[in-house]
PDB file of N, CA, C and O in Angstrom:
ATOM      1  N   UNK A   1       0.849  -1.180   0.000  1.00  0.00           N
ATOM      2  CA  UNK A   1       0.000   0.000   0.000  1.00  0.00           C
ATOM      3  C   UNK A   1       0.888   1.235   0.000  1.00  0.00           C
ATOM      4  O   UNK A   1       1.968   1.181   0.588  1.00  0.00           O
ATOM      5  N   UNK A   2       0.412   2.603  -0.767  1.00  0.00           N
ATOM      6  CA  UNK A   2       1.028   3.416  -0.908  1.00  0.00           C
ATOM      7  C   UNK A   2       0.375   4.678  -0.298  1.00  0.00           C
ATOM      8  O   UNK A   2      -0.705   4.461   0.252  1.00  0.00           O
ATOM      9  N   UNK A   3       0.788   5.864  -0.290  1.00  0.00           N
ATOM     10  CA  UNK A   3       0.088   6.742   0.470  1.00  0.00           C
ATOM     11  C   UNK A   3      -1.060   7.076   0.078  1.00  0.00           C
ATOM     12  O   UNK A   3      -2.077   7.039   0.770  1.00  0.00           O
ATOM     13  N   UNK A   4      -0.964   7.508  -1.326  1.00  0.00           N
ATOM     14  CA  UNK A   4      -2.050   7.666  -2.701  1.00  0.00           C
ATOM     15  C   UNK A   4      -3.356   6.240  -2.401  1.00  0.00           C
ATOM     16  O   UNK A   4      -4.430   6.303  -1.804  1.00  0.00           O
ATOM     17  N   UNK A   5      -2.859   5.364  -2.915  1.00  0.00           N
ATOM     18  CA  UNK A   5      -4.143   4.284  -1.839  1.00  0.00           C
ATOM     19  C   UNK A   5      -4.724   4.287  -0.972  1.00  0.00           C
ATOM     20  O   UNK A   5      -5.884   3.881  -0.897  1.00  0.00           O
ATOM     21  N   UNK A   6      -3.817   4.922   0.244  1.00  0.00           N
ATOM     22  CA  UNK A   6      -4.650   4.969   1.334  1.00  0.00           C
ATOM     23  C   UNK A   6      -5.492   5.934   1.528  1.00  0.00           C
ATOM     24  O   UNK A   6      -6.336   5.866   2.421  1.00  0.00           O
ATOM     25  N   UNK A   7      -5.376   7.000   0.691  1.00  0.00           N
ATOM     26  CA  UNK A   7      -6.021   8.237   0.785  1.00  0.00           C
ATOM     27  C   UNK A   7      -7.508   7.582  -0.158  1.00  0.00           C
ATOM     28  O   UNK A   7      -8.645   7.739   0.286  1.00  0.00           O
ATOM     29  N   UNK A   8      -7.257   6.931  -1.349  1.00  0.00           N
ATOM     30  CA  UNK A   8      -8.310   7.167  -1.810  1.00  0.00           C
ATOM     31  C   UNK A   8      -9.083   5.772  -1.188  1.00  0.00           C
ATOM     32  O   UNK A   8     -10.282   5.963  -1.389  1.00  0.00           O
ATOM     33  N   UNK A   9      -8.894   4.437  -0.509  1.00  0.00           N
ATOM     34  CA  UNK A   9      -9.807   4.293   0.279  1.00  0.00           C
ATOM     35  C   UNK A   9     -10.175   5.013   1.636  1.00  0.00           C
ATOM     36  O   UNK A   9     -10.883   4.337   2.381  1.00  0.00           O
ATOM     37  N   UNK A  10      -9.922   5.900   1.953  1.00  0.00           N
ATOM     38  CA  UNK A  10     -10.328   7.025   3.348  1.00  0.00           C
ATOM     39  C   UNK A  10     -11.049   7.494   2.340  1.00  0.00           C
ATOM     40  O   UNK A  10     -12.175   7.507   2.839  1.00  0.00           O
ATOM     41  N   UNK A  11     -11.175   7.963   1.052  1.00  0.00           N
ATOM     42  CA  UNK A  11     -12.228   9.066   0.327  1.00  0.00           C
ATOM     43  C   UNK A  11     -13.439   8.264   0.117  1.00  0.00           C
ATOM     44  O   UNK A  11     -14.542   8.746  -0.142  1.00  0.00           O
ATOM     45  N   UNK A  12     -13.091   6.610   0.283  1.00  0.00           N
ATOM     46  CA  UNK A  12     -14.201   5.769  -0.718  1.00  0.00           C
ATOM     47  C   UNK A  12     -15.094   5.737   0.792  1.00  0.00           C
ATOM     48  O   UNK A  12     -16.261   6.129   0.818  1.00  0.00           O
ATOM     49  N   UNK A  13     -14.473   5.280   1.887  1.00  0.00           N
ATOM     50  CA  UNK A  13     -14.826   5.525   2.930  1.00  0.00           C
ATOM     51  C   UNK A  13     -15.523   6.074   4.125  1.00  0.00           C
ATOM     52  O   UNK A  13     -16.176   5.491   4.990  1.00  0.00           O
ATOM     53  N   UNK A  14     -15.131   7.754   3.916  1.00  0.00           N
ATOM     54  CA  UNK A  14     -16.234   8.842   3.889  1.00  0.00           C
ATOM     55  C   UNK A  14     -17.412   9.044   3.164  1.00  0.00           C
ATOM     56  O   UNK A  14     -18.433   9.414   3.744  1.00  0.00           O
ATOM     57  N   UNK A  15     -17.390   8.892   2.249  1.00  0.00           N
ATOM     58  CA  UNK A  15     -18.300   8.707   1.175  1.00  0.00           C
ATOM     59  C   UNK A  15     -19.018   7.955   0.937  1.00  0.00           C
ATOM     60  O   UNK A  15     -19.713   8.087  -0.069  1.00  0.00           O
ATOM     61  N   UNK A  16     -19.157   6.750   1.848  1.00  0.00           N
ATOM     62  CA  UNK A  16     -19.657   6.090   2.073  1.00  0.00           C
ATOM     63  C   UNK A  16     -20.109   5.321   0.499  1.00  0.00           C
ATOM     64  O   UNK A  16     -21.188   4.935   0.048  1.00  0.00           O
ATOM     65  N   UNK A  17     -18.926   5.331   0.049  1.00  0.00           N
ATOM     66  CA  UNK A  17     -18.877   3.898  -0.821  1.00  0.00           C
ATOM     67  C   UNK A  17     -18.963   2.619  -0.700  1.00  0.00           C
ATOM     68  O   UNK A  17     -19.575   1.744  -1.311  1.00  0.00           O
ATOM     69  N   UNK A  18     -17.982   2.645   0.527  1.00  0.00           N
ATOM     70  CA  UNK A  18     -17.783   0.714   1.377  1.00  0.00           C
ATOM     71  C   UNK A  18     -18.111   1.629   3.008  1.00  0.00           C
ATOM     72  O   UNK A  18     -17.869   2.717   3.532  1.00  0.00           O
ATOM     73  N   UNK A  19     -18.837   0.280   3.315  1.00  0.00           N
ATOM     74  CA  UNK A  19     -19.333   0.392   4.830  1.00  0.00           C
ATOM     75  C   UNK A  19     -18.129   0.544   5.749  1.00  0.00           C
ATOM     76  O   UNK A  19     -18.178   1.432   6.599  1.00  0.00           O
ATOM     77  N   UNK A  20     -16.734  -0.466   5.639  1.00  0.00           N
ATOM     78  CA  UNK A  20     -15.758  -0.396   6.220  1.00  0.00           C
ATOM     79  C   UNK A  20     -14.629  -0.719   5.280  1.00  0.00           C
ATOM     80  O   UNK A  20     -14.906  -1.013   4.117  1.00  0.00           O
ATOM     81  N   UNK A  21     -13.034  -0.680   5.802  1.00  0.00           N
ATOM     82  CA  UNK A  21     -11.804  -1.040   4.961  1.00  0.00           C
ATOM     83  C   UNK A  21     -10.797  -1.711   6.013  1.00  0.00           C
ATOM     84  O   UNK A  21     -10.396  -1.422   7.140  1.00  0.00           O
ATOM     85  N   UNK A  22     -10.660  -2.383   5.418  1.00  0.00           N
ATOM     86  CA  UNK A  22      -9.774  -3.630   5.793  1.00  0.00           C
ATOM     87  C   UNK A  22      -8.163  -3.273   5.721  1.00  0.00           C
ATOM     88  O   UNK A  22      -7.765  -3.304   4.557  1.00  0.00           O
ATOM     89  N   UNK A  23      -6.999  -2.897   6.818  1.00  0.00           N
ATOM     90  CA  UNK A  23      -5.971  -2.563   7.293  1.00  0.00           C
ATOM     91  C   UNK A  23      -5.330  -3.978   7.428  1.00  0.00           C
ATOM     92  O   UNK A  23      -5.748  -4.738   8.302  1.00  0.00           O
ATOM     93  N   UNK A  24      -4.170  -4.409   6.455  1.00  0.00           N
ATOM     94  CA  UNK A  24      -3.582  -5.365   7.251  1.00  0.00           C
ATOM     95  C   UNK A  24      -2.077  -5.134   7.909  1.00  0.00           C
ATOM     96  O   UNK A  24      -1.250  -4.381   7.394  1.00  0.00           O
ATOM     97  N   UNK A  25      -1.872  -5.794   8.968  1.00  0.00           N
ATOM     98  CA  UNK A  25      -0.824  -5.150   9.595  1.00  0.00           C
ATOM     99  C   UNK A  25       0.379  -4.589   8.991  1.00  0.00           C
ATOM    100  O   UNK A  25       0.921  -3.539   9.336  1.00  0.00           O
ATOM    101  N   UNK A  26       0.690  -5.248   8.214  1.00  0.00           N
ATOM    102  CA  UNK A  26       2.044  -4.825   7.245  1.00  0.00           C
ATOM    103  C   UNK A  26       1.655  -3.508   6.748  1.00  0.00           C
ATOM    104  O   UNK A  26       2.489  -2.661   7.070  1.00  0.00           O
ATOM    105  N   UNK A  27       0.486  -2.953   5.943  1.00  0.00           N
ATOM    106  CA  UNK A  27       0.099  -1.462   5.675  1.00  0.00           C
ATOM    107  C   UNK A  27      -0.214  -0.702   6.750  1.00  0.00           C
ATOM    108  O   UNK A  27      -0.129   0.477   6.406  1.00  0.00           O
ATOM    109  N   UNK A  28      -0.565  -0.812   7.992  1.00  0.00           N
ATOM    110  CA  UNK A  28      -1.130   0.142   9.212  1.00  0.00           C
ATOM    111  C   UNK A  28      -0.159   1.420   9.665  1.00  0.00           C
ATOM    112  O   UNK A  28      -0.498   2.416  10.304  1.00  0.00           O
ATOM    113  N   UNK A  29       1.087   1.097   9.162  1.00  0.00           N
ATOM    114  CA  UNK A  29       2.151   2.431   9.308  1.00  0.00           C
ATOM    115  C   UNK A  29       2.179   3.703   8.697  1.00  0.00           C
ATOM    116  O   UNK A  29       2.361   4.803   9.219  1.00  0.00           O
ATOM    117  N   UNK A  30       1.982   3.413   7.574  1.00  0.00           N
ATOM    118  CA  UNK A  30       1.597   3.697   6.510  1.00  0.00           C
ATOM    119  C   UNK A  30       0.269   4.566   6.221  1.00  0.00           C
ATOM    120  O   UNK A  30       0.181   5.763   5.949  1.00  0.00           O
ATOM    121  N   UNK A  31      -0.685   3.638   6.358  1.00  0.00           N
ATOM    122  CA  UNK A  31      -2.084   4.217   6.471  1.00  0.00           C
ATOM    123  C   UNK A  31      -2.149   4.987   7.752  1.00  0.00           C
ATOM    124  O   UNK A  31      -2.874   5.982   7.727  1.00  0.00           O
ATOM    125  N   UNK A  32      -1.582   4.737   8.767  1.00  0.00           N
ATOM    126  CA  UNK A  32      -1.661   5.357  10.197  1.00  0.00           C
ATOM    127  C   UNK A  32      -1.643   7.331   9.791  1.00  0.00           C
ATOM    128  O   UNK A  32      -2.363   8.286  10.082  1.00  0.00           O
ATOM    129  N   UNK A  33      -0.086   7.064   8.802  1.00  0.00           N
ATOM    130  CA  UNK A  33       0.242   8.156   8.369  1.00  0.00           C
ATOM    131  C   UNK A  33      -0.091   9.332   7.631  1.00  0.00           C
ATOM    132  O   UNK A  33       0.329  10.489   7.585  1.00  0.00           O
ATOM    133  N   UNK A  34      -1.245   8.465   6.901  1.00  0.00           N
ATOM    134  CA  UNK A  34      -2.309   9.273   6.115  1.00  0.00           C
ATOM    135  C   UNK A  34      -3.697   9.848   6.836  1.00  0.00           C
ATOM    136  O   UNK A  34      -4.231  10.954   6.759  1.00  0.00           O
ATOM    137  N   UNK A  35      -4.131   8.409   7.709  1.00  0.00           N
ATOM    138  CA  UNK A  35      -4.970   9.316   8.522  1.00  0.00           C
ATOM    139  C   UNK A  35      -5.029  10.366   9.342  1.00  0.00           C
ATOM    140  O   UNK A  35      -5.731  11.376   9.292  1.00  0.00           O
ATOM    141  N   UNK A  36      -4.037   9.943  10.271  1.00  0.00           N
ATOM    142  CA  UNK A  36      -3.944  11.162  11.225  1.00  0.00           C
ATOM    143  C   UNK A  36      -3.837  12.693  10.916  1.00  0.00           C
ATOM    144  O   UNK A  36      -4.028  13.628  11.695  1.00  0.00           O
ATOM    145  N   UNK A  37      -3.420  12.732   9.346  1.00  0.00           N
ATOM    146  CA  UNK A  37      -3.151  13.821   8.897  1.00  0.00           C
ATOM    147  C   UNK A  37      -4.501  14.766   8.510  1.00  0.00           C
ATOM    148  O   UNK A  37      -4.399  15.947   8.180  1.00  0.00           O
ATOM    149  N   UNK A  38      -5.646  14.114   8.598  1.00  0.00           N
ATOM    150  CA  UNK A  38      -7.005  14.251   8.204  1.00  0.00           C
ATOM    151  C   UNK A  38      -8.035  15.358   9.187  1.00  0.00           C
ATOM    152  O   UNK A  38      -8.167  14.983  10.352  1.00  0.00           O
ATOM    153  N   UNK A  39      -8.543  16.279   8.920  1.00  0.00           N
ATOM    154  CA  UNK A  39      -9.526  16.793   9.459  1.00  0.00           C
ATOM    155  C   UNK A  39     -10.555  16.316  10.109  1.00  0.00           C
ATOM    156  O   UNK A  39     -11.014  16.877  11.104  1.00  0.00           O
ATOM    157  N   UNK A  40     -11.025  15.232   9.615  1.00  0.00           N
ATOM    158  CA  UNK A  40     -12.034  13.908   9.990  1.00  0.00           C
ATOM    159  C   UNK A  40     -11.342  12.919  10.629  1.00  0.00           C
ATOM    160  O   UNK A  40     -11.958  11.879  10.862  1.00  0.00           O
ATOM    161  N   UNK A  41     -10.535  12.983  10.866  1.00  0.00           N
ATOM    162  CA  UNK A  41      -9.692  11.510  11.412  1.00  0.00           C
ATOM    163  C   UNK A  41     -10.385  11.381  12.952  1.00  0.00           C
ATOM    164  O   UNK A  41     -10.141  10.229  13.312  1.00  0.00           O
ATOM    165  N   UNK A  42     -10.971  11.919  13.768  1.00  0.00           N
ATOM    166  CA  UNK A  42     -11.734  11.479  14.857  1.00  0.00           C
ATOM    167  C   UNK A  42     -12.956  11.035  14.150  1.00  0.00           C
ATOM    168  O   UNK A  42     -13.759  10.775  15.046  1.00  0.00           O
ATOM    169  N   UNK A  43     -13.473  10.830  13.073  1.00  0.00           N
ATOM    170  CA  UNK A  43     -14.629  10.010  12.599  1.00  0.00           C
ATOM    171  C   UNK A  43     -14.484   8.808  12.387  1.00  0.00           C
ATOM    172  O   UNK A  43     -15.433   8.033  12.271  1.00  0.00           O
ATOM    173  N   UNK A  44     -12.978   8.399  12.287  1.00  0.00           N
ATOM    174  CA  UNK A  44     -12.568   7.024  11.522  1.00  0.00           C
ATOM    175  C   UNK A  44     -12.549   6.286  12.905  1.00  0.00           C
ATOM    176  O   UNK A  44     -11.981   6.817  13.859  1.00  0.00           O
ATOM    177  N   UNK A  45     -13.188   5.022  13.028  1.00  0.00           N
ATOM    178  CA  UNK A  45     -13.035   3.512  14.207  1.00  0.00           C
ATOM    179  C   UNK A  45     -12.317   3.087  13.889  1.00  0.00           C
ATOM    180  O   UNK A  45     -12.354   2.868  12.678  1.00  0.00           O
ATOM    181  N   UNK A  46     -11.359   2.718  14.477  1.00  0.00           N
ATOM    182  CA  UNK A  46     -10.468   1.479  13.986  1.00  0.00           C
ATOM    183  C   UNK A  46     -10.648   0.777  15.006  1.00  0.00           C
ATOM    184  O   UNK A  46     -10.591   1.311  16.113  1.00  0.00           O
ATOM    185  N   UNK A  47     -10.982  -0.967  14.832  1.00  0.00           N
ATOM    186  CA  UNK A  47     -11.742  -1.826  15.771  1.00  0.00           C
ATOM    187  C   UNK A  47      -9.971  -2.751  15.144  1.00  0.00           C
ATOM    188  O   UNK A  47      -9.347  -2.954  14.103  1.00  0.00           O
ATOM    189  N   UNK A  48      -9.900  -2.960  16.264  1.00  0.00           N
ATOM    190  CA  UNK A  48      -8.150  -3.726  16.114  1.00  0.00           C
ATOM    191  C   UNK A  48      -8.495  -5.573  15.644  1.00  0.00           C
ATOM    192  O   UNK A  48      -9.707  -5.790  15.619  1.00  0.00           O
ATOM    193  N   UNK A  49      -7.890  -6.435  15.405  1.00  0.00           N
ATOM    194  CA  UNK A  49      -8.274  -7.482  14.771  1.00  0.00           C
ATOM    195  C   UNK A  49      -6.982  -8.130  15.487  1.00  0.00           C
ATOM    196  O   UNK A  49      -5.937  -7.549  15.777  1.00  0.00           O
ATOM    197  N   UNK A  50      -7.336  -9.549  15.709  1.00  0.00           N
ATOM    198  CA  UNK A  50      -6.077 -10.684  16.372  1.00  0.00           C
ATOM    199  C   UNK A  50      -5.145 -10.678  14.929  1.00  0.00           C
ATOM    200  O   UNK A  50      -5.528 -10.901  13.780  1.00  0.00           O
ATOM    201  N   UNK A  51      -3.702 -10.319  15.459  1.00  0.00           N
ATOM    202  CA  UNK A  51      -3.280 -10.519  14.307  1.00  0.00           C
ATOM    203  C   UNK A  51      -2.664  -9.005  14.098  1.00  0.00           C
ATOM    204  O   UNK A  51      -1.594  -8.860  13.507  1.00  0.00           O
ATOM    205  N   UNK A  52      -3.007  -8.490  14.338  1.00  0.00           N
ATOM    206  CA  UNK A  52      -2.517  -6.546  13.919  1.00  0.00           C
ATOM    207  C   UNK A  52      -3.388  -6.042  13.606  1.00  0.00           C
ATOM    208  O   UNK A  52      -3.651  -4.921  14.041  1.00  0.00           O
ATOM    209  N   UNK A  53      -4.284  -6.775  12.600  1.00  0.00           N
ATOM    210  CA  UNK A  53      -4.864  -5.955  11.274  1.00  0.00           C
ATOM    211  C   UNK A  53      -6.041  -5.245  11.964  1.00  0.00           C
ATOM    212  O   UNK A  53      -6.454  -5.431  13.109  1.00  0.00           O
ATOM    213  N   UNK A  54      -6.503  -4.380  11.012  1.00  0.00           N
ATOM    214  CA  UNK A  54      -7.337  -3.604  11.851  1.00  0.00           C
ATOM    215  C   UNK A  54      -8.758  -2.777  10.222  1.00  0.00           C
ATOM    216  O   UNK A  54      -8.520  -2.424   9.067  1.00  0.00           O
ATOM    217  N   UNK A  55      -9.800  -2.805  10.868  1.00  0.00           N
ATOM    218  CA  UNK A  55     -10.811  -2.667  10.155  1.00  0.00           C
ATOM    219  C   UNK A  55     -11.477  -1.009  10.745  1.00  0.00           C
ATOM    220  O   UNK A  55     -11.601  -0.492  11.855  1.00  0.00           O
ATOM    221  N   UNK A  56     -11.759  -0.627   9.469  1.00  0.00           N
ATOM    222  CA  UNK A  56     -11.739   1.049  10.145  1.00  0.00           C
ATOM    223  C   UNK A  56     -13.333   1.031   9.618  1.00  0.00           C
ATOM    224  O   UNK A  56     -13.694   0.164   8.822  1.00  0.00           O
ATOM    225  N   UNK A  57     -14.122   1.900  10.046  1.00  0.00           N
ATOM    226  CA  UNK A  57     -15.387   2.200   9.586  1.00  0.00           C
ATOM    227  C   UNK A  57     -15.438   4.033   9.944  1.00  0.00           C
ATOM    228  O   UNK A  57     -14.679   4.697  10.650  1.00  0.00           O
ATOM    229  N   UNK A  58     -16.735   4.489   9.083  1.00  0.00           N
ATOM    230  CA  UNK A  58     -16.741   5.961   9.405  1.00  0.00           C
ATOM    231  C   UNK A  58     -17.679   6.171  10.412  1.00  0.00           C
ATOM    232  O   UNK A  58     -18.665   5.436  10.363  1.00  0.00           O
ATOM    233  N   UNK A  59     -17.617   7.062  11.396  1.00  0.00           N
ATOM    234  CA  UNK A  59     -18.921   7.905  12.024  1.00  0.00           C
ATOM    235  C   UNK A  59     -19.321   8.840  11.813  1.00  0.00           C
ATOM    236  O   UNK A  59     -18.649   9.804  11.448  1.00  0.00           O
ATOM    237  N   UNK A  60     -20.635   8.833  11.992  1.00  0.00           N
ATOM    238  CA  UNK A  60     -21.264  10.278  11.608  1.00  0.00           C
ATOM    239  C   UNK A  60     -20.793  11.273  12.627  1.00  0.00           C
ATOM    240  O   UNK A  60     -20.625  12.401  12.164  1.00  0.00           O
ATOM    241  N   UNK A  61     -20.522  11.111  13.996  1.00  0.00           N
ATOM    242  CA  UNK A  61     -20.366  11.825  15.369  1.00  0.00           C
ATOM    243  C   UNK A  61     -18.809  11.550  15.713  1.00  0.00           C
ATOM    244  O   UNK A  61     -18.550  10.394  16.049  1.00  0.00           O
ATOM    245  N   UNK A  62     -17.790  12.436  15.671  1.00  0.00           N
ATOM    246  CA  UNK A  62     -16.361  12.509  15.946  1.00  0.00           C
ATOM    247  C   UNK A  62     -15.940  11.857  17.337  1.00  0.00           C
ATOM    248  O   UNK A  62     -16.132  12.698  18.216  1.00  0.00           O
ATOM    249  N   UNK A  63     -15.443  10.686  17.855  1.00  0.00           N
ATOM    250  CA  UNK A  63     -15.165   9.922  18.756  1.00  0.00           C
ATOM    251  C   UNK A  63     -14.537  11.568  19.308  1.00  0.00           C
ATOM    252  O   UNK A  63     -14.115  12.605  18.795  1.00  0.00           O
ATOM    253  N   UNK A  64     -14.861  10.871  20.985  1.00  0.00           N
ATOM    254  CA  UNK A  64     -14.198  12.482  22.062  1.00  0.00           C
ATOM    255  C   UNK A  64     -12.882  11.512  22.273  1.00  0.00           C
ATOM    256  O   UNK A  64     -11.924  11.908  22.936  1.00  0.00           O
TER     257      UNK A  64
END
């Protein structure tokens, strides 16, 4: 995964194209790096998975 990827599933994301996106551990550094950089990034869940990987979904209401 590249930065450009990760951005445009976070766009497909918001947008509610796909319900959620699938993080596998080897990309989460990476993607970590793109999100945080985000205005919305308190909307994004990331629900952690055995294993590393981690599955993000959007909210309508910004986690406190």
């Amino acid at each position: 995964m590249d930065k450009e990827q990760a951005e445009r599933m976070l766009e497909s994301l918001q947008n509610r194209e796909v319900e959620e996106i699938f993080v596998a551990k080897q990309d989460f550094m990476i993607f970590r790096e793109v999100i945080v950089k985000r205005k919305d990034f308190k909307q994004f869940r990331g629900i952690a998975q055995r294993g590393g990987d981690v599955i993000y979904q959007y909210m309508d209401e910004p986690r406190s």
